[in-house]
C-alpha positions in Angstrom: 78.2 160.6 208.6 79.3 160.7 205.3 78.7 164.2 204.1 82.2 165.3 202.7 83.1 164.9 199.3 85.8 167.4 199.0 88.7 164.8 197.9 90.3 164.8 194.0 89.0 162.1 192.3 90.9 161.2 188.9 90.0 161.9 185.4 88.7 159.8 183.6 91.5 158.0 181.3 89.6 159.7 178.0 90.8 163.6 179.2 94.0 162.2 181.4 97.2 163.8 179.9 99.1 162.0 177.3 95.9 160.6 175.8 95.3 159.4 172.5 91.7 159.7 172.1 91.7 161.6 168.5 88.1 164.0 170.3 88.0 165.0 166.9 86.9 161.3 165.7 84.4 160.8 168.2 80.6 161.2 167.3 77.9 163.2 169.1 76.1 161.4 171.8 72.7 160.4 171.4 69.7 162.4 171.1 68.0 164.9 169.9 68.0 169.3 169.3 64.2 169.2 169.1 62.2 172.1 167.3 64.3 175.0 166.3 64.6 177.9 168.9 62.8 176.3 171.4 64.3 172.3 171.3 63.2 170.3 174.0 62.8 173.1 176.4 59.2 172.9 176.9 59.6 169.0 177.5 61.9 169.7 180.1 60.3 172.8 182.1 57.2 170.6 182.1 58.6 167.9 184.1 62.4 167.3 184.4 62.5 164.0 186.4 60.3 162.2 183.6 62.1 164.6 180.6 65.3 163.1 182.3 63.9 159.5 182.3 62.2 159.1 179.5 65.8 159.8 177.4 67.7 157.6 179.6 65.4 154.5 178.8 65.9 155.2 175.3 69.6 156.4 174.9 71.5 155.3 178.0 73.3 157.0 180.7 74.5 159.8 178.3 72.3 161.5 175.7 72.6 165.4 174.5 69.6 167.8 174.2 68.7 171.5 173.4 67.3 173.2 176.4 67.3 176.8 177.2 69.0 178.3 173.8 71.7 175.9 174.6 73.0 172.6 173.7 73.7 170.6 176.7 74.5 166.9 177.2 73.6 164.8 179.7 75.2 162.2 182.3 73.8 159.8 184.5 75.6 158.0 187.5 78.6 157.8 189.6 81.3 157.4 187.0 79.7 160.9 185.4 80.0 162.5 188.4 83.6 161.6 189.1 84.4 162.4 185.8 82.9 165.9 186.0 84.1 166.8 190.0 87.6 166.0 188.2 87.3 168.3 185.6 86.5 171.4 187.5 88.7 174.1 186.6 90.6 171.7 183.6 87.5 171.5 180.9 84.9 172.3 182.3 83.6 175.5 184.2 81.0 176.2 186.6 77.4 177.2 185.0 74.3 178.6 186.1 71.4 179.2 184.4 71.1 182.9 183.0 68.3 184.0 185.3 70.5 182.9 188.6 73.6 184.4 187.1 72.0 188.0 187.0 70.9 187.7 190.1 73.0 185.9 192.2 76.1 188.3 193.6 78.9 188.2 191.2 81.2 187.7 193.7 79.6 185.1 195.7 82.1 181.4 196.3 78.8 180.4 193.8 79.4 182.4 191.0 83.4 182.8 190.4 85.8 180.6 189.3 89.2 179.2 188.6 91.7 180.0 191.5 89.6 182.6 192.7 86.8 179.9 193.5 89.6 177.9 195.4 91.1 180.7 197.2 87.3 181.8 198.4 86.4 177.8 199.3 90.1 178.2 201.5 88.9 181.5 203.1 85.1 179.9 203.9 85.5 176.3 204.6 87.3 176.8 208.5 84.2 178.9 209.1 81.8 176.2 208.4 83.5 172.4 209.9 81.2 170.4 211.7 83.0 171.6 214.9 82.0 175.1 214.1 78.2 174.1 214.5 78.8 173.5 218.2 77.5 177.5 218.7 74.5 177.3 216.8 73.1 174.2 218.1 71.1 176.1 221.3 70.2 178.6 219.1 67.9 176.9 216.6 66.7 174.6 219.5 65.3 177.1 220.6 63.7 178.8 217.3 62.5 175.5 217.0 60.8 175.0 220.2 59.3 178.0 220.1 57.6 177.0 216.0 56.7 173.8 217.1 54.8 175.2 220.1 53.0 177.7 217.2 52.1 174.7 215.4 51.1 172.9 217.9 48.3 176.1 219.0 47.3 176.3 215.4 44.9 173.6 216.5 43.8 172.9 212.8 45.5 171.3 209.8 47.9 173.2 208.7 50.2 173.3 205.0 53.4 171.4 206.8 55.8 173.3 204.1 54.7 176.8 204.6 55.1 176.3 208.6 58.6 174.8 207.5 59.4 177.6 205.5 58.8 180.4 208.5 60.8 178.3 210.9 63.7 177.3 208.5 63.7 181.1 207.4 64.2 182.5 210.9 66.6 180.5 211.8 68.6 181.4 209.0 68.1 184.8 209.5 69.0 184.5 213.3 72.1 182.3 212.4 73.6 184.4 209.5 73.5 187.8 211.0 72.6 186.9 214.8 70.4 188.3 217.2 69.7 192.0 215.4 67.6 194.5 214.7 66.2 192.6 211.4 62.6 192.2 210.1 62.3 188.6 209.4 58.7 189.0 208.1 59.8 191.6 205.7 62.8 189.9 204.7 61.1 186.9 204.2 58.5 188.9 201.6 61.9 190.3 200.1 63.2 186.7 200.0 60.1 185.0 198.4 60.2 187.6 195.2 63.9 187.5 194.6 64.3 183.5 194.9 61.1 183.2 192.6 62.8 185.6 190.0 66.0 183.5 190.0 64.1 180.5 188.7 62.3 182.8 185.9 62.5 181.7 182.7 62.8 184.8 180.8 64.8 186.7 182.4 64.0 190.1 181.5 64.4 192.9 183.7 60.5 194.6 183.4 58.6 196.0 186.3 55.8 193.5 187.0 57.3 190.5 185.7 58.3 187.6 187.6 62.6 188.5 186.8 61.9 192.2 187.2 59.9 191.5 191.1 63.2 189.9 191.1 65.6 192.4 190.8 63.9 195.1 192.3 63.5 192.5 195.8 67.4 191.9 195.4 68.3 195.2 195.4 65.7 196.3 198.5 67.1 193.6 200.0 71.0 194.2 199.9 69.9 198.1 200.9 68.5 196.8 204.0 71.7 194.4 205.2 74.1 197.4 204.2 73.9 199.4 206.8 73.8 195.9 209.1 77.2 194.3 207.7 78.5 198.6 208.5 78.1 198.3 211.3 79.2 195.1 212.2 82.6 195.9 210.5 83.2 198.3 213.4 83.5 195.5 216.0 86.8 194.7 217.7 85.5 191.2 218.2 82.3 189.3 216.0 79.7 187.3 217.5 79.4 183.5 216.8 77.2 183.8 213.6 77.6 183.6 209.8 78.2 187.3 209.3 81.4 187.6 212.0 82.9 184.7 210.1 82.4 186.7 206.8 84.0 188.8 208.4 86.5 187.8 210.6 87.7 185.8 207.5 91.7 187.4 206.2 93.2 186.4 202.8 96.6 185.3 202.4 97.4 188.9 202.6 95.7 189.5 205.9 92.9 191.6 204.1 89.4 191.1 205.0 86.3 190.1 202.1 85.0 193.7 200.6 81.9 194.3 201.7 80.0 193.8 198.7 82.0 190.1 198.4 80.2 189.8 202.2 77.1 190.8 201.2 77.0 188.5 197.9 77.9 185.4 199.8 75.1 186.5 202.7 72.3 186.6 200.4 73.8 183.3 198.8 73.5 181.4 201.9 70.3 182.7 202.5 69.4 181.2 199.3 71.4 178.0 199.4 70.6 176.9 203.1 67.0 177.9 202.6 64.8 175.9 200.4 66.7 173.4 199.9 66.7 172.6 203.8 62.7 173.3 203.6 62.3 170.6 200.9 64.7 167.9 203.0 62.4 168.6 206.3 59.4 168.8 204.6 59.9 165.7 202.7 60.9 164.4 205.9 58.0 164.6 207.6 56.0 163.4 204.6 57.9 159.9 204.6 57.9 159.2 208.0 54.2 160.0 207.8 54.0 157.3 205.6 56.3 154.8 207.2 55.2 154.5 210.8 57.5 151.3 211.3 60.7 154.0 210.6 59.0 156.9 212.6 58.8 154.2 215.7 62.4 152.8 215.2 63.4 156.9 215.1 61.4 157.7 218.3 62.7 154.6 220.2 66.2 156.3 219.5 65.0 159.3 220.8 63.2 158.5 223.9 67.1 156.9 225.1 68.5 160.6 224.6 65.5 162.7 225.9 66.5 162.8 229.3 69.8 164.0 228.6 69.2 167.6 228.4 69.7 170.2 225.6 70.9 169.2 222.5 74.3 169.7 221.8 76.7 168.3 219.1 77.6 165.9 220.8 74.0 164.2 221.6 73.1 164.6 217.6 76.2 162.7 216.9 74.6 159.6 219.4 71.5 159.6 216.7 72.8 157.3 213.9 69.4 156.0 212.7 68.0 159.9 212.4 70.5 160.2 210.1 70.6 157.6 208.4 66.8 158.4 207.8 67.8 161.8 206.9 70.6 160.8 204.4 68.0 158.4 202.7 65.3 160.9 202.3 67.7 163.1 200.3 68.3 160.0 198.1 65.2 159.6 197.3 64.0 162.9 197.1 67.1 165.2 196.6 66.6 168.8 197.4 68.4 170.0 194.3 68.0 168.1 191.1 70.7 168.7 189.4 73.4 171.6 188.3 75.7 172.6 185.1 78.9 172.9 183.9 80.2 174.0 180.4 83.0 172.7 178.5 85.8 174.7 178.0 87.8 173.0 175.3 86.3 169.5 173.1 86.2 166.8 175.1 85.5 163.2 175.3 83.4 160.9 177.4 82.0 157.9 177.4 83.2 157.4 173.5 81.6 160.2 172.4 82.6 163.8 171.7 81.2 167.0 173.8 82.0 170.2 171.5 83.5 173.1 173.7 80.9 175.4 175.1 78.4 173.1 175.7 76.4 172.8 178.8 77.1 169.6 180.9 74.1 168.5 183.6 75.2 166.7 186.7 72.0 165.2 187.7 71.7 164.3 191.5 68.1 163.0 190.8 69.0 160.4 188.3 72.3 159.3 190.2 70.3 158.4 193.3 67.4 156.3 191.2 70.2 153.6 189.7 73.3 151.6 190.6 74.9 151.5 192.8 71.3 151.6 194.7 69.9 148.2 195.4 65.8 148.7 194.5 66.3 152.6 194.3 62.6 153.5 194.4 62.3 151.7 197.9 62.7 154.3 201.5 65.2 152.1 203.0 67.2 153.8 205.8 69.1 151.0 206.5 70.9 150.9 203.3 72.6 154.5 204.8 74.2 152.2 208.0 77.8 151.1 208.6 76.3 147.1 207.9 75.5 148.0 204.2 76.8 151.6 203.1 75.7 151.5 199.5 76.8 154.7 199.4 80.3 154.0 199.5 80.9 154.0 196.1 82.0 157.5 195.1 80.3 160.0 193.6 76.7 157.7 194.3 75.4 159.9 196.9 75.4 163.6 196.5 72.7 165.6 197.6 75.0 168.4 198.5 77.2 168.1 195.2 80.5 167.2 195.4 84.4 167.6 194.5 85.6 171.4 194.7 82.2 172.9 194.5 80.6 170.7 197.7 78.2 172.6 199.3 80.2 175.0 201.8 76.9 175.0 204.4 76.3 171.4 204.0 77.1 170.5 207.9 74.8 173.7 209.0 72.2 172.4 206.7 72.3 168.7 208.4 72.4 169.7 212.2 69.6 171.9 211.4 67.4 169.0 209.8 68.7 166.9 212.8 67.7 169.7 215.1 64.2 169.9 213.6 63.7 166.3 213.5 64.7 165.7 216.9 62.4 167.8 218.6 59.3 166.7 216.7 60.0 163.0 217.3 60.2 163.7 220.8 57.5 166.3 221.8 54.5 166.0 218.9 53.1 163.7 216.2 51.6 164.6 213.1 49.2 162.8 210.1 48.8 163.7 207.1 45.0 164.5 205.9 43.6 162.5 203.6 42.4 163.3 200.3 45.1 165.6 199.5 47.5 165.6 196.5 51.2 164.2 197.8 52.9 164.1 194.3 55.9 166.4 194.0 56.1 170.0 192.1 58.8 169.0 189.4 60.2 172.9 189.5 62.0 174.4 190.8 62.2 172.2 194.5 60.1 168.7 194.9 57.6 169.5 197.7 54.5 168.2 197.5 51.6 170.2 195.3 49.2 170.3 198.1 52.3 172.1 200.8 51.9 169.1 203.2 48.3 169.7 205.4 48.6 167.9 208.5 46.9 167.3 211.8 49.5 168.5 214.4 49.3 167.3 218.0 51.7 166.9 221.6 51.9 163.3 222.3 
């Protein structure tokens, strides 16, 4: 499974040292700033994916825009991508949008940068292997069983992405800080208000606004795992979960993360491994709905490993098409769109010159709709198998990100999706009712507008 794209890839020749590109020469790319104040930011909140498009047809793989207050240019497509994992930490700079980066812990692996980004991705990444998964495995098995078996007695249709949302939620809950004392309902309430004020678009801290719900749920609920991470920190030896590898985790100097560095990165996974993984199962369940020759091929492969007993890592490894069919759903429907960098000197790319400070989008979305993809718009699992491996060229396939800033919970994200899929494929079926409206919210995460209503049965 090809999830791990960690390794340096080089510069492109245009920023290599010893270059004699004279930036300085080099026109603006294509485009346009829009209206003053507001430039194509309406445009773009609207509908990104078609925003994004729509500029790409007319200017090419890289065009420059004004969105948010900010000039930004973007880059479309493998070489982009390669070009912009290589320039982390050399020009350009990690960037997230203002509303995220005042709410968001300062001191999360998300939010720093520089060496301090790298020393913290060092600390983290042993914590979070493949192998490590090998705990966890039981342990959402059974949050799962025990969802499916709720859905199941619901007995009428049912919004697929809201039931998603309460299972994917608990088990983050259960795997982050373990089997405690927390209130996963009243988290999750918590949870709902602070992600929705990350993705305001004004962020200004008033009561009753959609930012200020935002802040005031952020701080309620780092008050609540407080006293939680205290008194974990008194234990000779931590438990198997998120929280005892926060921390068990020592720096070079044998110190342990500060407790509000802990309690940053907790609510950041929370965040990170949460709707994303509710739009990749969600989606999930929506194509194979609508591809019943893949959903047989997928329960064929299950009904070989049924009788084998629990799930383990082991017997999600033996599941190549699952993930292949995984893998190719986040292709084609990518949990995260996109993300930002900013320049940190003038540079130059693709002939043209990017002034220092502007923004820079890396756009997942647009990567996965051209080449190296052969008929792009087509759910084709197969093209994820060792026979054809489109993905192989690098920096094509990146639903998790890539280079230094890779998602750190990528593998936990993927056994959990396998989990999840597993278990439906083996013990239910489910159809989607007709009528309703299956095209995707643009913003923030691509789930469908009508949350998914299906008829859920045993089979």
């Amino acid at each position: 499974m090809a999830y791990d794209q960690t390794m340096e890839i080089p510069a492109s020749p245009e920023n290599s040292p010893g270059s004699s590109v004279d930036v300085s020469r080099l026109p603006l790319p294509p485009g346009s700033s829009g209206l003053p104040l507001l430039g194509e930011t309406l445009a773009f909140i609207r509908d990104s994916g078609k925003f994004l498009e729509e500029r790409r047809r007319l200017h090419g793989d890289v065009f420059r825009s004004h969105v948010l207050g900010e000039p930004i240019v973007f880059l479309v497509g493998p070489e982009a991508n390669r070009w912009i994992f290589a320039g982390e930490n050399k020009y350009l700079r990690n960037r997230w949008h203002l509303s995220a980066r005042k709410l968001l812990g300062k001191q999360s692996v998300a939010m720093i940068n520089g060496s301090a980004h790298l020393d913290r991705r060092r600390l983290l990444a042993p914590h979070f292997t493949y192998a490590t998964m090998r705990h966890f495995v039981p342990r959402i098995e059974a949050l799962v069983h025990q969802h499916l078996e709720q859905w199941f007695s619901a007995k009428q249709p049912f919004k697929a992405v809201d039931a998603v949302r309460a299972l994917v939620f608990e088990v983050a809950i259960v795997l982050l800080v373990g089997e405690s004392r927390v209130d996963a309902a009243y988290m999750s309430r918590l949870f709902k208000r602070w992600v929705a004020g990350l993705f305001s678009a004004v962020p200004v801290d008033i009561p009753f606004t959609t930012f200020g719900r935002g802040v005031a749920a952020e701080k309620e609920m780092r008050e609540y795992l407080t006293p939680l991470v205290a008194e974990r920190e008194k234990l000779a030896e931590q438990p198997p979960d998120t929280l005892g590898s926060l921390l068990s985790a020592r720096d070079e100097q044998g110190q342990p993360l500060p407790r509000d560095t802990v309690l940053d990165e907790l609510q950041l996974l929370l965040f990170a491994g949460h709707d994303t993984t509710v739009t990749a199962t969600s989606n999930l369940m929506m194509m194979l709905a609508q591809h019943p020759e893949v959903l047989e091929r997928c329960r064929r492969e299950q009904q070989e490993l049924a009788e084998k007993g629990p799930l383990t890592l082991e017997s999600l490894r033996a599941m190549p098409y699952l993930h292949q069919v995984i893998q190719e759903v986040m292709r084609v429907i990518p949990p995260v769109a996109g993300a930002f960098r900013v320049t940190t000197e003038d540079v130059a790319y693709g002939g043209y010159r990017i002034p220092k400070g502007w923004q820079i989008s890396l756009s997942i979305r647009g990567t996965h709709r051209g080449a190296p993809w052969t008929s792009p718009e087509r759910f084709d699992p197969d093209r994820m198998g060792s026979e054809r491996n489109e993905q192989k060229s690098q920096g094509a396939y990146i639903p998790f990100g890539g280079g230094p800033r890779v998602c750190v919970g990528q593998h936990f994200a993927m056994v959990e999706m396998a989990v999840v899929a597993a278990l439906l494929l083996r013990g239910y079926q489910w159809e989607l009712v007709p009528g309703q409206d299956l095209s995707l919210i643009p913003f923030p995460i691509p789930l469908p507008c009508d949350g998914l209503l299906v008829r859920f049965s045993r089979r």
